[in-house]
C-alpha positions in Angstrom: 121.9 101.3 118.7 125.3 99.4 118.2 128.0 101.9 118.6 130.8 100.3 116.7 132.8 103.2 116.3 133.4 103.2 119.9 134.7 99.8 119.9 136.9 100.2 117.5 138.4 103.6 119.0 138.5 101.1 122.8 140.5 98.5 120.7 142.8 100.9 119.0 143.4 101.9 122.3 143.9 98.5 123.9 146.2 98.0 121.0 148.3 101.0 122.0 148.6 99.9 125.7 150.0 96.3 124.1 152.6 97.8 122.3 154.2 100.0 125.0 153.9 97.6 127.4 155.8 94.2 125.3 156.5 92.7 129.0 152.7 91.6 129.6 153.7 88.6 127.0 156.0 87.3 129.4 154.1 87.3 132.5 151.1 85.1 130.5 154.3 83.3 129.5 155.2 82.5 133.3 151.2 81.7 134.5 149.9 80.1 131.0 150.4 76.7 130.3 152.2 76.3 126.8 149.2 74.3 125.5 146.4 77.4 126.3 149.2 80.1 125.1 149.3 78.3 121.8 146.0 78.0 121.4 145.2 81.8 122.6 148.2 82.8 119.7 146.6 80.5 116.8 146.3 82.6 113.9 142.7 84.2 113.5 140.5 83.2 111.0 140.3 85.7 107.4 139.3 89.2 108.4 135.6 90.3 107.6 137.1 93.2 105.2 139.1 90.5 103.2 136.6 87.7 102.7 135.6 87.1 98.9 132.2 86.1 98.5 132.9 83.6 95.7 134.4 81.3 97.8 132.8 79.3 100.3 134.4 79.3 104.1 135.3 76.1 104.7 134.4 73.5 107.2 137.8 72.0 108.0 139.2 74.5 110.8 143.0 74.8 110.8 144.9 72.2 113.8 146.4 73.9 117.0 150.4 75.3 117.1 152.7 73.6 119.6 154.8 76.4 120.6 154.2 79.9 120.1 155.5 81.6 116.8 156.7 85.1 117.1 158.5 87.6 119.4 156.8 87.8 122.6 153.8 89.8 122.6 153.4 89.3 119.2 149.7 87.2 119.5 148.2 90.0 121.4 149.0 92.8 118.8 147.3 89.8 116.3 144.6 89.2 117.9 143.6 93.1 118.8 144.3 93.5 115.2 141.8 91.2 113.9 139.0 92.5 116.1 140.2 96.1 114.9 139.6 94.8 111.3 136.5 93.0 112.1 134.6 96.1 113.6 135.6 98.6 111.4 134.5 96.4 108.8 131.2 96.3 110.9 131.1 99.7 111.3 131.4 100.7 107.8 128.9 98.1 106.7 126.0 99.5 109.3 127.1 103.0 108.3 126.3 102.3 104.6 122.4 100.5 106.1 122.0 103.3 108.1 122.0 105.4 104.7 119.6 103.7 102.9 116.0 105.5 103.4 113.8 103.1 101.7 112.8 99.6 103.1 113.9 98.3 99.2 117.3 99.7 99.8 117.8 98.3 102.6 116.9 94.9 102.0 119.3 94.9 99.1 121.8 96.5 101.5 121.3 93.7 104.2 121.7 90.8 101.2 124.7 92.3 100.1 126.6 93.1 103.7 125.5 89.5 104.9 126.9 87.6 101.9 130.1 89.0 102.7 129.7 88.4 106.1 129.5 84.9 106.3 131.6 84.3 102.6 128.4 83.4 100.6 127.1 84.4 96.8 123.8 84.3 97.1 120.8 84.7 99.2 117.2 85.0 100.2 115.5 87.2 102.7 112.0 87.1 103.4 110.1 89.8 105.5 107.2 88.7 107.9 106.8 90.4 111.0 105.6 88.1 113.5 103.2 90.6 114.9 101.3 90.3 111.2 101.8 94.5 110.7 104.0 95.7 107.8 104.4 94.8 104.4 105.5 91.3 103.6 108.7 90.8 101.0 110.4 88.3 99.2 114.3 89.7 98.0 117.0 87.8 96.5 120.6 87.6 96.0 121.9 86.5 93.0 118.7 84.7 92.5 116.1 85.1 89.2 112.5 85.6 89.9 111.8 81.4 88.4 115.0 80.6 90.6 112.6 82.5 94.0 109.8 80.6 92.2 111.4 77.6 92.9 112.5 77.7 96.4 109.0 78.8 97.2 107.9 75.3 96.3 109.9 73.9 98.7 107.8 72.9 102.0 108.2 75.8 104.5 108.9 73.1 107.5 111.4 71.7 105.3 113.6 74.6 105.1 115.8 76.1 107.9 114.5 79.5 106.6 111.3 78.2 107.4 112.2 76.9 110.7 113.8 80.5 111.0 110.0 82.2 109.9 108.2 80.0 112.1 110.9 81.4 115.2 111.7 77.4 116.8 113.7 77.5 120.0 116.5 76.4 118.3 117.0 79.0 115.7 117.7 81.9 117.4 121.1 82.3 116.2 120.7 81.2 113.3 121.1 77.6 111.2 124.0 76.1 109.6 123.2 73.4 106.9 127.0 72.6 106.0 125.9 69.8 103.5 122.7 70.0 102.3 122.8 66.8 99.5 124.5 64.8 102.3 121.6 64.9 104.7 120.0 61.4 104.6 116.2 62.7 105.7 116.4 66.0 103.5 113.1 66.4 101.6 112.7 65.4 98.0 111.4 68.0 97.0 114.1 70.3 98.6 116.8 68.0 97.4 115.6 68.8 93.9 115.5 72.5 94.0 119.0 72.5 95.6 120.2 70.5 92.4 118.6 72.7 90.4 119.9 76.3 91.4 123.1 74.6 92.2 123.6 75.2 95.9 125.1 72.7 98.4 125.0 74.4 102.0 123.0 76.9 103.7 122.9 79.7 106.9 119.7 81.0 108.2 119.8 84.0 110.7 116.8 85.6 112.1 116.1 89.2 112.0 114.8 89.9 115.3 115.9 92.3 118.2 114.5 92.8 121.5 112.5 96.0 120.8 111.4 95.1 117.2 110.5 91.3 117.6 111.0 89.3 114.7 110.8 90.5 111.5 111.8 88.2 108.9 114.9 86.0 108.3 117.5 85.8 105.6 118.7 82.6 103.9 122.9 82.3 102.1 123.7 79.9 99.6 127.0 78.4 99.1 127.4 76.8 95.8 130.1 73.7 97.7 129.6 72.1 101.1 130.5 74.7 104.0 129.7 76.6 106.7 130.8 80.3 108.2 132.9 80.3 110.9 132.2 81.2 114.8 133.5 84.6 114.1 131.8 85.2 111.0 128.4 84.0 112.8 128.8 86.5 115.5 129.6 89.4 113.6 126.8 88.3 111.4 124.4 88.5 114.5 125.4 91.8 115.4 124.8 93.2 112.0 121.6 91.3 111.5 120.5 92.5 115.0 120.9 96.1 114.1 119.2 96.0 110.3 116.5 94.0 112.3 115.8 98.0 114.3 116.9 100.1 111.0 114.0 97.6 108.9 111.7 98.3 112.2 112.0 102.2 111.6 111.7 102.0 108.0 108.6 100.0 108.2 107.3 102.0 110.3 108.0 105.1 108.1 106.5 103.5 104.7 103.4 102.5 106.8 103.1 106.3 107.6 103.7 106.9 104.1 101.3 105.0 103.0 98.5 106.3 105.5 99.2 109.8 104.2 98.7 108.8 100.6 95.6 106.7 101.3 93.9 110.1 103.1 95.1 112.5 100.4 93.8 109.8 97.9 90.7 110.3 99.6 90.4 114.0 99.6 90.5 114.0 95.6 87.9 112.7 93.4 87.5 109.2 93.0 86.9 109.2 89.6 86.7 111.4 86.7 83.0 112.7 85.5 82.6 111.4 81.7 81.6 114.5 79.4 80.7 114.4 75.9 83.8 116.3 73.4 86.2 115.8 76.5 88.8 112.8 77.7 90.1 113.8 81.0 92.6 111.9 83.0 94.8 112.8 86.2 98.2 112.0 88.3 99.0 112.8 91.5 102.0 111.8 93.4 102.0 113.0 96.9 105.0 113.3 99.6 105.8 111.4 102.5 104.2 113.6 104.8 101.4 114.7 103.0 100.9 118.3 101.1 98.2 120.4 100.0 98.4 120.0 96.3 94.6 118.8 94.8 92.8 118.6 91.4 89.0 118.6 90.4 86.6 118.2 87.5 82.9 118.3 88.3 80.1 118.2 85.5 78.2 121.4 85.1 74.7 122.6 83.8 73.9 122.1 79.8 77.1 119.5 79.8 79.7 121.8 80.6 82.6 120.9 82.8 84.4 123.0 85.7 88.4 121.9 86.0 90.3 122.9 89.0 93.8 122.4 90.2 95.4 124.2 93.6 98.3 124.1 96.2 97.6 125.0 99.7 100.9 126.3 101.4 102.6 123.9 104.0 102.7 119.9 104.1 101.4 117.5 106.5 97.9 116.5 108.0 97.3 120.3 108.3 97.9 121.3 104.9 95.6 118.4 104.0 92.7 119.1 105.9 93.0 122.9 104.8 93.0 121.4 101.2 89.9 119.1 101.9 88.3 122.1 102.8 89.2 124.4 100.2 88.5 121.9 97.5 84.9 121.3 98.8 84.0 125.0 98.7 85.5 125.5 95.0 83.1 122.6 94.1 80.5 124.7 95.8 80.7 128.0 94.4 81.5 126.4 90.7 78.1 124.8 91.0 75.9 128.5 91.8 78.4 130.1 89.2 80.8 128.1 87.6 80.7 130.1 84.3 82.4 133.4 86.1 85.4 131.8 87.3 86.6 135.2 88.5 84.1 135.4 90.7 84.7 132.0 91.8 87.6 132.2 93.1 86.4 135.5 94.7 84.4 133.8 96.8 87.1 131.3 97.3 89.5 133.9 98.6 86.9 135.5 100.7 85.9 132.3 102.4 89.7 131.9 103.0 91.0 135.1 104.6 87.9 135.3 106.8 88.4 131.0 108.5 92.1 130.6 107.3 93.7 133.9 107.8 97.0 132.6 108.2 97.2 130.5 105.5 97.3 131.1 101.5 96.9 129.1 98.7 96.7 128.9 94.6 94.4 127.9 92.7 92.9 127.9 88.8 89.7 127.0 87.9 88.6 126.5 84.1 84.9 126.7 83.0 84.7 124.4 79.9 82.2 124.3 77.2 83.3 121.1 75.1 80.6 121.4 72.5 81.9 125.1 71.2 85.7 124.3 72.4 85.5 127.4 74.7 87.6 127.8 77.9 87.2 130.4 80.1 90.1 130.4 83.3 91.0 132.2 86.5 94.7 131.7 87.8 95.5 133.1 91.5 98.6 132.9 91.7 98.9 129.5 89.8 101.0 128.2 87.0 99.7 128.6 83.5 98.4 125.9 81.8 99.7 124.4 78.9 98.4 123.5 75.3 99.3 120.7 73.0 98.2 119.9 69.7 99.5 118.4 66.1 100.0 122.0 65.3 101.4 123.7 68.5 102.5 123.3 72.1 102.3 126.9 73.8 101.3 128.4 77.4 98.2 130.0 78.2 99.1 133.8 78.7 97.1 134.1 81.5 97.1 137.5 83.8 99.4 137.9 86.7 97.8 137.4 89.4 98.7 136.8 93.9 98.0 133.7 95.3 94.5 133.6 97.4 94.7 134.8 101.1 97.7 137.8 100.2 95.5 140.6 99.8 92.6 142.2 101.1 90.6 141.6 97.9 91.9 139.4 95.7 90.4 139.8 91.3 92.0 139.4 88.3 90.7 139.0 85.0 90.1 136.4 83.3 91.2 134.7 80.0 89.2 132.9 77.1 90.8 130.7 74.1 89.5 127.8 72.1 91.4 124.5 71.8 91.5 122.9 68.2 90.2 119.3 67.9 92.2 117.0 69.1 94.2 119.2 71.5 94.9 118.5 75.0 95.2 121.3 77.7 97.0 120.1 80.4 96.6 121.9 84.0 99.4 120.9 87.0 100.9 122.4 90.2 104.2 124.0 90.6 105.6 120.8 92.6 105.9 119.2 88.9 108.7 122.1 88.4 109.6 122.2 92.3 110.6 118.6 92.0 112.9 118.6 89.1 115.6 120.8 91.2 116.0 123.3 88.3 115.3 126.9 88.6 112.1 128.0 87.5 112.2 129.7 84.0 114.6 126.2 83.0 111.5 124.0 84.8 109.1 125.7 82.5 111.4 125.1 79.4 111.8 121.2 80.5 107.7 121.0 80.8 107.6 122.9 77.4 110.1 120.1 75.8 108.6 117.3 77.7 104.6 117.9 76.1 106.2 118.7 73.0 108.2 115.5 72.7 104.9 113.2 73.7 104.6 110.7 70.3 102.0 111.6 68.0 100.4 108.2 68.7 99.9 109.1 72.2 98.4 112.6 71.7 95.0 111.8 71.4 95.1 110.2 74.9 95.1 112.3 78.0 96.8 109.7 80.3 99.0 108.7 77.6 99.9 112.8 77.7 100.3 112.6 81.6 102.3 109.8 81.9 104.9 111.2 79.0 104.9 114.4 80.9 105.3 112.9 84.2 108.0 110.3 83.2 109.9 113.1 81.1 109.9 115.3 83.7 110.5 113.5 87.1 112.8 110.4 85.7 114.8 108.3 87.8 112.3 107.7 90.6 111.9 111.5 91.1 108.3 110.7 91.1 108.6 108.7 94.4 111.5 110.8 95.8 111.2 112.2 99.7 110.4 115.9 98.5 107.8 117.8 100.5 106.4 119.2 97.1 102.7 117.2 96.1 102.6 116.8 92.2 99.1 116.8 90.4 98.6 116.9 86.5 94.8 117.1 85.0 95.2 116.6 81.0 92.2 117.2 79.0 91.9 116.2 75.6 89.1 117.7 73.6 87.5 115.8 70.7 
């Protein structure tokens, strides 16, 4: 990892030394020929931290000084000055990449830095690991969606992006196109997309390092003829090569991310059983590494319906296999006597104390008769379930009662009610309170207002009723936030 703090504190320090020791000017003075000390004390090009990315760098580069301006020693305090500008400039642009946690962040991050970098206003980066594992991206800078459209009909060979993708020998740091629409052999077809989105010039840079390989490369526009210059390019390269391992990591992590929500996708039904008098839909949103939160509805005899939700305690592949396993036994014991759900989960606790007797779990399970609108419920240790209707929006009193595996012998009592027509009792895990941050008696008031607030037009559907609840509840991305706590809702709307 590029430790630019530490160059900045080893140049701070070289420009302490240079200031107590002025006399070093006029020894160079006595060895250097005039002609190399005035090109060694030319002024430096703009510091990173002051470039404006509305203006393009331009190409002309500024002609030599005959004699050297200044009291002696003065170009060595310059000089260490610009590279103590141009690293902490670094350093403060990796330190805001190395915050981002998500691989969109970060490619917005990388856009952004590099644009200002190398004094452009717009870009393109495309991801495409050369090793054909990860996700493949397309991000833009300043760009539209029709305006990405467009450059995607360019020809790939055409394009020093593409040149860049395809990893040429002659690429590897990077391509300067300084005048695009003076370039005699420049395709047609590329010559027409650069009129139209009104760019003139262009800079390629790979995203590769040595551990991750190459993973993509990123394209600036710059709306006149121009180019960034040899500084720019270099600190450009150093910040590219160090987004190229931070994108490496995070592509790594969403892959792992995406392995734990295809195997907990897996352990829950695939689809919903249909049932006469009864609409049933489901959302689960799982965390990165994986939980123990699960739901259930299996048909029954004589067209009833057994509905299930739990949470088994911990996260990761553990907690999902114990879930795998719990929610296959529930299904079992539901089927020999589903309409006791106290005994149910009886069994359920039983089966867990004796092969899990570290672990504990909750669970409810709801025997449903749609044709009479009769529910009978168990809760261990679960969260109440919730009713909505044209007429009323309450919570089940249901018996308090400890999770499964905390006693020797776990029963409570269990509770009966009858939804009207056209009410929907919805049945969720406590991560949907976890995950909102608020204490728990205010999470319960939020789920309250959230299913009370769902549009009358909407009522009638349970995934319509979910997705209210879920969006109400969890906004802002909450749903795909890095929490440990599994959310699960199971909404079912009776006829």
């Amino acid at each position: 990892m590029l430790d630019i703090g530490l160059l900045v504190r080893v140049h701070v320090d070289a420009l302490i030394v240079a200031q107590n020791h002025m006399g070093v000017c006029d020894a160079i003075r006595r060895i250097a020929p005039v002609g190399k000390l005035a090109a060694m004390s030319a002024p430096h090009l703009p510091k990173v931290a002051g470039i404006d990315p509305e203006v393009p760098v331009s190409t002309q580069t500024p002609a030599p000084l005959t004699e050297v301006p200044g009291p002696p020693g003065a170009f060595i305090q310059d000089r260490l000055a610009g590279w103590v500008s141009d690293l902490t400039t670094l350093h403060e642009l990796t330190e805001r990449l190395a915050a981002t946690s998500t691989l969109d962040t970060a490619l917005d991050e990388l856009l952004q830095a590099g644009a200002a970098l190398v004094g452009a206003r717009r870009g393109l980066l495309v991801l495409e690991p050369a090793n054909g594992e990860g996700p493949l991206a397309t991000r833009g800078l300043g760009l539209s969606h029709a305006e990405l459209g467009h450059l995607e009909t360019v020809p790939r060979a055409a394009t020093a992006l593409g040149r860049v993708l395809d990893g040429l020998p002659d690429t590897a740091d990077g391509i300067a196109a300084p005048d695009l629409l003076g370039e005699q052999d420049l395709d047609p077809r590329h010559r027409e997309v650069a009129t139209r989105l009104g760019y003139a010039a262009s800079y390629a840079l790979p995203l590769a390092a040595e551990a991750a390989g190459r993973l993509g490369a990123a394209l600036w526009l710059y709306d006149e003829p121009a180019e960034p210059a040899q500084k720019q390019r270099h600190l450009a390269g150093l910040y590219a090569r160090y987004a190229t391992e931070h994108l490496a990591r995070l592509i790594e992590l969403e892959r792992a991310r995406a392995d734990v929500a295809a195997v907990a996708e897996e352990l829950l039904p695939r689809r919903l059983p249909r049932i006469p008098g009864v609409q049933l839909a489901a959302r689960h949103r799982t965390g990165p590494r994986g939980g123990g939160d699960w739901y259930d509805a299996l048909p029954l005899p004589d067209r009833t319906l057994g509905l299930a939700v739990g949470s088994v305690g911990g996260s990761g592949p553990s907690a999902m296999a114990a879930m795998g396993r719990l929610r296959a036994s529930l299904r079992a014991y539901a089927v020999m006597e589903g309409e006791d759900p106290v005994a149910v989960l009886s069994d359920l606790e039983l089966l867990l104390r004796l092969t899990e007797p570290a672990r504990t779990a909750t669970a409810l399970f709801a025997y449903c008769e749609p044709a009479a609108r009769k529910v009978v419920l168990a809760g261990a240790g679960h969260t109440p379930p919730l009713i909505l209707g044209d007429r009323r929006c309450e919570y089940v009193e249901t018996t308090l009662s400890a999770p499964l595996g905390m006693l020797a012998c776990w029963e409570a009592p269990s509770v009966e009610f009858s939804p009207a027509p056209g009410e929907t009792v919805l049945l969720y895990t406590d991560g949907l309170l976890r995950r909102t941050g608020d204490a728990m008696d205010r999470a319960f008031a939020r789920l309250h207002s959230a299913a009370a607030s769902v549009p009358k037009a909407g009522r009638h559907d349970p995934a319509a009723v979910a997705d209210h609840v879920l969006r109400t509840m969890l906004p802002d991305g909450l749903d795909r936030s890095d929490s440990t706590e599994d959310v699960v809702i199971l909404a079912a709307h009776f006829d």
